[in-house]
C-alpha positions as CSV (number, residue, x, y, z in Angstrom):
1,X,20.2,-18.4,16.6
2,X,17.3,-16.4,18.5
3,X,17.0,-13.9,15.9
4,X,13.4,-13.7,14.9
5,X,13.5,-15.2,11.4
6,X,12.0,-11.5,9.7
7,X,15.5,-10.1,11.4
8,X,17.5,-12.8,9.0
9,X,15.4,-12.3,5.8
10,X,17.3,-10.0,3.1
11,X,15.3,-7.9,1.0
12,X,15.8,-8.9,-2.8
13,X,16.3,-5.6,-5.1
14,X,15.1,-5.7,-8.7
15,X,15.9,-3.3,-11.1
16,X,13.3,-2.3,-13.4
17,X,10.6,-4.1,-11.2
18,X,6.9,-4.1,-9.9
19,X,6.6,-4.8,-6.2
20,X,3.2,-5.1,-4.0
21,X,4.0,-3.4,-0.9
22,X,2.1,-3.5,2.3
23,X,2.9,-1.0,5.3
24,X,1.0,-0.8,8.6
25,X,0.9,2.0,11.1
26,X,1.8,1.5,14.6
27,X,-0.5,-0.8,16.9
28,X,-2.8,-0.8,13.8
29,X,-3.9,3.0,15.0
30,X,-6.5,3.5,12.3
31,X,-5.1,7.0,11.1
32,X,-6.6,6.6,7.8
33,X,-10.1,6.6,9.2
34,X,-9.9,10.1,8.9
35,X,-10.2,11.5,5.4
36,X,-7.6,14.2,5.8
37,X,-5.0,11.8,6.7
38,X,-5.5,9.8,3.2
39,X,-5.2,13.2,1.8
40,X,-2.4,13.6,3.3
41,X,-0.5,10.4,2.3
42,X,-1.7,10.8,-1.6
43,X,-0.2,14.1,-1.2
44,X,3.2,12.4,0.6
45,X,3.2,9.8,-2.1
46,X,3.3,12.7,-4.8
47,X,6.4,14.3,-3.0
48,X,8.3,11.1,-2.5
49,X,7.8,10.7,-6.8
50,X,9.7,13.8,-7.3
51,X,12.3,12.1,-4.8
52,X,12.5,8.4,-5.7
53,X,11.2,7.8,-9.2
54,X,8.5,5.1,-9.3
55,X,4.9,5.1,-10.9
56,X,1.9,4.3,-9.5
57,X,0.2,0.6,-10.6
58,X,-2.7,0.7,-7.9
59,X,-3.6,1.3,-4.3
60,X,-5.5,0.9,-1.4
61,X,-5.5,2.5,1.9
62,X,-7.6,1.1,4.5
63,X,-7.8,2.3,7.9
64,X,-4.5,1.2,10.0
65,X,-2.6,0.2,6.1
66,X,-1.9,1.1,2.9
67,X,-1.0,-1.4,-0.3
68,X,0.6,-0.3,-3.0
69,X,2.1,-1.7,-6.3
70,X,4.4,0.1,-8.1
71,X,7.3,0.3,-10.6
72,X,10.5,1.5,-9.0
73,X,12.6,3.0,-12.1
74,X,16.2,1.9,-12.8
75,X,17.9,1.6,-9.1
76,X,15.3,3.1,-7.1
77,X,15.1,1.0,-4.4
78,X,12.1,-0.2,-2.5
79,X,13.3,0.4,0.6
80,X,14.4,4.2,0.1
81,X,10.7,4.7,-1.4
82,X,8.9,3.2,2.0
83,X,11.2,5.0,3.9
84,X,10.8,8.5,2.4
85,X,6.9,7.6,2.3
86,X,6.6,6.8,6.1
87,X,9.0,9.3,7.1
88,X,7.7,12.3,5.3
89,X,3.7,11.4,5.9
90,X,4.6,11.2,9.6
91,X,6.6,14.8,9.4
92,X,3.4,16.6,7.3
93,X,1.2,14.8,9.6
94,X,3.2,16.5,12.8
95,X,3.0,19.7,10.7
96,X,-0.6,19.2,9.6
97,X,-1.3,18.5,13.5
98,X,1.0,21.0,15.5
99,X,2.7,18.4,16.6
100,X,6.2,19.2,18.0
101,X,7.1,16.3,20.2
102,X,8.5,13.2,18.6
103,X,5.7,10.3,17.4
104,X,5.9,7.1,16.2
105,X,3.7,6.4,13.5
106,X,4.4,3.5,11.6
107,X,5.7,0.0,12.3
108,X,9.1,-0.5,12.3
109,X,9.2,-3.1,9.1
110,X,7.0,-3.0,6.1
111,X,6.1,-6.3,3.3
112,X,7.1,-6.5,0.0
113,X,6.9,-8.8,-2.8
114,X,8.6,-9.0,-6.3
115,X,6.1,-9.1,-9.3
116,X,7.0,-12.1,-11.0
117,X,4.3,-12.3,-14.3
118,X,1.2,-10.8,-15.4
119,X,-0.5,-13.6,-13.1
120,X,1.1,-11.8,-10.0
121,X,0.5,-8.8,-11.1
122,X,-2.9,-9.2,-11.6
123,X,-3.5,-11.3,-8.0
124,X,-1.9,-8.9,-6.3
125,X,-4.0,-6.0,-7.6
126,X,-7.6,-7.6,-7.1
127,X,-6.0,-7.8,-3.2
128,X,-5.7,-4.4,-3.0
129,X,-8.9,-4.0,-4.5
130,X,-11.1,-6.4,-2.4
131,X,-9.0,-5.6,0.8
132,X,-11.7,-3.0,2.3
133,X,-14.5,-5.7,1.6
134,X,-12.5,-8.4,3.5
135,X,-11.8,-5.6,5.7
136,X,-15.6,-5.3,6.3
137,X,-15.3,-1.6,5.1
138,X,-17.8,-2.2,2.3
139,X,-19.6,-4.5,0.9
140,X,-18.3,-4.3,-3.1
141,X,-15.0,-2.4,-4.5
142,X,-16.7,0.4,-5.9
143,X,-18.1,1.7,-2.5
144,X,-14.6,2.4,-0.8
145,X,-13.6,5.3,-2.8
146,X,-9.9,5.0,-1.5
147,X,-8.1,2.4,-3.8
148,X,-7.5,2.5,-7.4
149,X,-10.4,0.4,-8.5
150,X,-12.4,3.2,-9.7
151,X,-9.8,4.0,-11.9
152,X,-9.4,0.2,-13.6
153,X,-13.4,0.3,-13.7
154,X,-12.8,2.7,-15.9
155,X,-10.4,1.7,-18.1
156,X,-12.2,-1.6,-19.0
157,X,-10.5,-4.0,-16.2
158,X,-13.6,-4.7,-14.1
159,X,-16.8,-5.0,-14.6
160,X,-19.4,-3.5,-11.7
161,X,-19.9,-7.2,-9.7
162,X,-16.6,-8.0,-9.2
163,X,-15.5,-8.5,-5.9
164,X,-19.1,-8.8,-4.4
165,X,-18.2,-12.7,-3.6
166,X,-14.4,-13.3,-3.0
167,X,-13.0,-14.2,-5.8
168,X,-11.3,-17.5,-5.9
169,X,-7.9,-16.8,-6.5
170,X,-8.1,-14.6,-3.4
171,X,-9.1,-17.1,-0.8
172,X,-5.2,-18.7,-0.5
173,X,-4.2,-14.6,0.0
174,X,-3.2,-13.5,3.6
175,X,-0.3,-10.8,3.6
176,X,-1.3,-8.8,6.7
């Protein structure tokens, strides 16, 4: 019984279902710092799509993480999207690079979490979207151009002055 517990848990598959995913890259190497890199894994995301079906719900990618929440069509499963994600960003990256000795990119495990109501759904997107003003990135959502806020600002979801004090439902929230 020395197994670390994370080496007991079972990942739950949902068909049909949103999950909030976070993944982290390996000793929190801020890769994403650089521009070209979040190119990059929007660009990897796109190709894994075509691969494993799932559609986009929001996003954020901060310097050494990404969030996502998604819907994974029919049996598409979470893990085969994560793994096709890290796996392909790291091979484009090597490309992208000239890199032709192996690397290690990403940490070994990512989080996930089964949406359970429109309450979930709903705290777990405003995380993504204040992460890179816990993060100290910014100081308000609308001045870290790499999450989808900007596009629910649009659409009527925000307002411009959310997220410039933590919002309360936020303070309990710690998933990284």
């Amino acid at each position: 019984m020395n197994k670390l517990i994370r080496d007991r848990i079972k990942r739950v598959y949902v068909a049909d279902a949103i999950y909030f995913v976070t993944a982290v890259t390996k000793n929190r190497q801020p890769l994403f710092k650089d521009p070209t890199n979040i190119a990059l894994l929007r660009q990897t995301i796109r190709e894994v799509k075509e691969i494993h079906p799932f559609e986009m719900r929001g996003y954020g990618f901060l310097l050494d993480h990404f969030h996502v929440q998604f819907y994974a069509e029919g049996e598409t499963a979470v893990t085969k999207i994560l793994h096709s994600i890290k796996r392909n960003f790291t091979l484009n990256y090597k490309r992208a690079h000239n890199i032709s000795e192996p690397i290690s990119l990403w940490q070994k495990r990512f989080w996930d979490h089964v949406i359970r109501d429109e309450r979930d759904y709903l705290n777990h997107l405003n995380y993504i979207h204040y992460n890179p003003v816990k993060h100290g990135l910014v100081m308000k959502p609308e001045d870290y151009p790499h999450t989808s806020y900007h596009e629910y600002l649009k659409r009527g979801w925000y307002e411009i002055g959310w997220g410039h004090v933590e919002p309360e439902e936020l303070k309990s929230f710690d998933f990284e």
